[in-house]
C-alpha positions as CSV (number, residue, x, y, z in Angstrom):
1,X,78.6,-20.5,16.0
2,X,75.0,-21.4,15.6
3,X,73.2,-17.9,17.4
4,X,73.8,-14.3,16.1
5,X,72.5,-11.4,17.2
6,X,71.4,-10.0,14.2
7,X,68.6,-12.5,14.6
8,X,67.3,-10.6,17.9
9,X,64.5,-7.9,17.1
10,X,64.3,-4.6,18.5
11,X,65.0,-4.4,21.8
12,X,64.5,-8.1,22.3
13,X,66.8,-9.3,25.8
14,X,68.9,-12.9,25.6
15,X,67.7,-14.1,28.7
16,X,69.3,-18.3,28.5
17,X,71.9,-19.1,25.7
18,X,73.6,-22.9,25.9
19,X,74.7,-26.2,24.6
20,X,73.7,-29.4,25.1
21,X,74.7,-30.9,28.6
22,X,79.0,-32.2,27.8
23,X,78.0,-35.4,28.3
24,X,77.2,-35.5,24.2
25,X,81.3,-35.6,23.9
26,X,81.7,-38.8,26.2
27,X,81.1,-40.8,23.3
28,X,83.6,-39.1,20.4
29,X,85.9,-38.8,23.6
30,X,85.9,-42.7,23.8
31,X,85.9,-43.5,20.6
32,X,89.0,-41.2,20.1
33,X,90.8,-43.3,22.8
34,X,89.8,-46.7,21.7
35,X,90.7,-46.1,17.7
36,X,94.3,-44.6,19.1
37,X,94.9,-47.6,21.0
38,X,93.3,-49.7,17.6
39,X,95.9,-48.1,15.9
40,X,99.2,-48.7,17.7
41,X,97.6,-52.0,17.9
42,X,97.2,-52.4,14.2
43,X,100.5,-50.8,13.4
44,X,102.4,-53.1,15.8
45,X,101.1,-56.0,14.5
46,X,101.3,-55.5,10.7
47,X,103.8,-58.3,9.2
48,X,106.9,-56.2,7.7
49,X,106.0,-57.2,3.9
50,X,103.2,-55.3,4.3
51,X,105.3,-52.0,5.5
52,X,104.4,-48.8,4.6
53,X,100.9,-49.2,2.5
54,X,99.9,-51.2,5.7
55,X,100.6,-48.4,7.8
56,X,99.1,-46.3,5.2
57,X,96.3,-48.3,5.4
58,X,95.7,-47.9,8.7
59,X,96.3,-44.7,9.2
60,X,93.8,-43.6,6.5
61,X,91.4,-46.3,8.3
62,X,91.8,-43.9,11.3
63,X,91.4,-41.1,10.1
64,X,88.2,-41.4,8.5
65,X,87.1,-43.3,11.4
66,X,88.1,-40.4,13.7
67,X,86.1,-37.9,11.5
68,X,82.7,-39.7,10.9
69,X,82.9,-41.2,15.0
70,X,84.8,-38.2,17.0
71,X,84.8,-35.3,14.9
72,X,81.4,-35.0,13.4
73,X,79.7,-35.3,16.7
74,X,82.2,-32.5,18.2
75,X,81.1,-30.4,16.2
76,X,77.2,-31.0,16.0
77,X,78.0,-30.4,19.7
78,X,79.4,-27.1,18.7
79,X,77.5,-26.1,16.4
80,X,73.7,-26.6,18.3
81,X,72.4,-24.1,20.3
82,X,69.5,-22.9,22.6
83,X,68.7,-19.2,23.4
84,X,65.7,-17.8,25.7
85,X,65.0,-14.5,25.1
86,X,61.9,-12.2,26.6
87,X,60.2,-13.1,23.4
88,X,60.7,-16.8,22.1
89,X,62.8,-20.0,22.1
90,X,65.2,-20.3,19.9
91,X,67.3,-23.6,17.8
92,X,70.0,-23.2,16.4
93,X,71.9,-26.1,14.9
94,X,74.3,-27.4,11.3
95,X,78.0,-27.6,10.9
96,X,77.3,-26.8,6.7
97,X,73.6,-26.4,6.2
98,X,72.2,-24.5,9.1
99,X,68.8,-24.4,10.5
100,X,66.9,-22.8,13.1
101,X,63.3,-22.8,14.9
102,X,61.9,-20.2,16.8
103,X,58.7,-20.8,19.1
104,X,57.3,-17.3,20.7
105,X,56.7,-17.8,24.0
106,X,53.2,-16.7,23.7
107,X,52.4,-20.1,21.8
108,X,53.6,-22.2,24.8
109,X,50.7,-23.5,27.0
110,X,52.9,-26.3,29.0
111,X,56.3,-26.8,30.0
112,X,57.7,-29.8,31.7
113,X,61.1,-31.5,32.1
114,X,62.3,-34.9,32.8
115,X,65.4,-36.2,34.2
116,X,66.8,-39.6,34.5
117,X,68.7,-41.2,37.0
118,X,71.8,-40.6,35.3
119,X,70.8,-36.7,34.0
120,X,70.4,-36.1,37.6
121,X,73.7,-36.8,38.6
122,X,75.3,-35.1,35.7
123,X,73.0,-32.2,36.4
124,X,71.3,-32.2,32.9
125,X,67.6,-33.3,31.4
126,X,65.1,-32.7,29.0
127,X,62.9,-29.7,28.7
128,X,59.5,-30.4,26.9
129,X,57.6,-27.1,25.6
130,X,54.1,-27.7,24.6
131,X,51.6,-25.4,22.0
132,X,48.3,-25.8,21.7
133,X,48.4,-26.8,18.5
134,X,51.4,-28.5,17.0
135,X,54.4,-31.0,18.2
136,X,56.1,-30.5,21.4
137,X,59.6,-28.7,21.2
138,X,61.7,-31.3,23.3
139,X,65.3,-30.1,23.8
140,X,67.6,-32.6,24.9
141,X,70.6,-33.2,27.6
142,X,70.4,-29.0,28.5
143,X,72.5,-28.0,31.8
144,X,70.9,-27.2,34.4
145,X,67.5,-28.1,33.0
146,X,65.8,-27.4,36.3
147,X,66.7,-23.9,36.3
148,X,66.1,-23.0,32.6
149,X,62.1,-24.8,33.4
150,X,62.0,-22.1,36.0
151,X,63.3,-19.3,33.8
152,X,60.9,-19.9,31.0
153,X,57.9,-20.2,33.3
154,X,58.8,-16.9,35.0
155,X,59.1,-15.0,31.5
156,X,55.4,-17.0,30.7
157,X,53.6,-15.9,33.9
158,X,55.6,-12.6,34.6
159,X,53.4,-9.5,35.1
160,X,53.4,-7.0,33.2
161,X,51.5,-3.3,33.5
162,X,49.0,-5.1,36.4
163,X,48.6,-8.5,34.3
164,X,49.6,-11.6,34.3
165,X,50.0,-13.9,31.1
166,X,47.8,-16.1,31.6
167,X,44.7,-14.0,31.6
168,X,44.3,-13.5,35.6
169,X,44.7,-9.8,36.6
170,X,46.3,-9.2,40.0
171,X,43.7,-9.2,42.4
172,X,42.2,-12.4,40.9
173,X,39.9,-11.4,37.8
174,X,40.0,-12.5,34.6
């Protein structure tokens, strides 16, 4: 879901392909928890002259709250994606309409990443991708975000045939 390699292009290499970081399904994860517990709660305390369309009730209640607060996020989760490949950065995201957004690496002039407290401990971050002219591409809660800033910054400055991306030959010259 959300990447196919039918998008590549001749002889173009995945070199990164991930989620966001798991910590996007805390949230539905909880939620799931607390509207079972809400439930038996619910159910439990209904007064028996409202037995079973109360139950019905509830239940329905619960369901649709499991959908819209546990479901849907699951599978935004699921359903958004990241690739690197030798050539660009790609986005990938939709459950029903999809939608995507590719930025060639050649367009990136600056990338930088940031990490909280917190996305340091659960080894995630954000990955900020700058083009000289346009809106930064920020990606959000990636794994590992140290590591993928280091991958794309190889792939920007890597040399190839004697020369070096950024316009400096190997001994120096521009």
């Amino acid at each position: 879901m959300g990447f196919s390699r039918n998008s590549l292009g001749e002889g173009e290499q995945v070199i990164l392909h991930m989620r966001t970081h798991g910590k996007a399904l805390v949230r539905p994860a909880v939620a799931m928890v607390l509207l079972g517990a809400a439930l038996g709660v619910g159910i439990a305390v209904l007064p028996a002259s409202t037995q079973p369309s109360g139950v019905w009730a509830a239940v329905g209640l619960f369901v649709a709250l499991v959908l819209w607060l546990a479901l849907l996020p699951f599978l935004r989760w699921l359903t958004t994606t990241y690739s690197v490949t030798d050539r660009r950065i790609m986005t990938r995201r939709g459950i029903l309409s999809k939608s995507g957004y590719d930025l060639p690496l050649h367009r990136v002039v600056n990338v930088n990443y940031e990490r909280s407290l917190t996305d340091r401990m659960l080894g995630c971050g954000t990955l900020v991708l700058e083009t000289a002219a346009g809106q930064p591409l920020t990606l959000q809660d990636l794994p590992e975000v140290e590591h993928v800033h280091m991958t794309i910054n190889d792939l920007l400055f890597r040399r190839d045939g004697g020369h070096v991306r950024d316009g400096w030959s190997e001994h120096g010259e521009w």
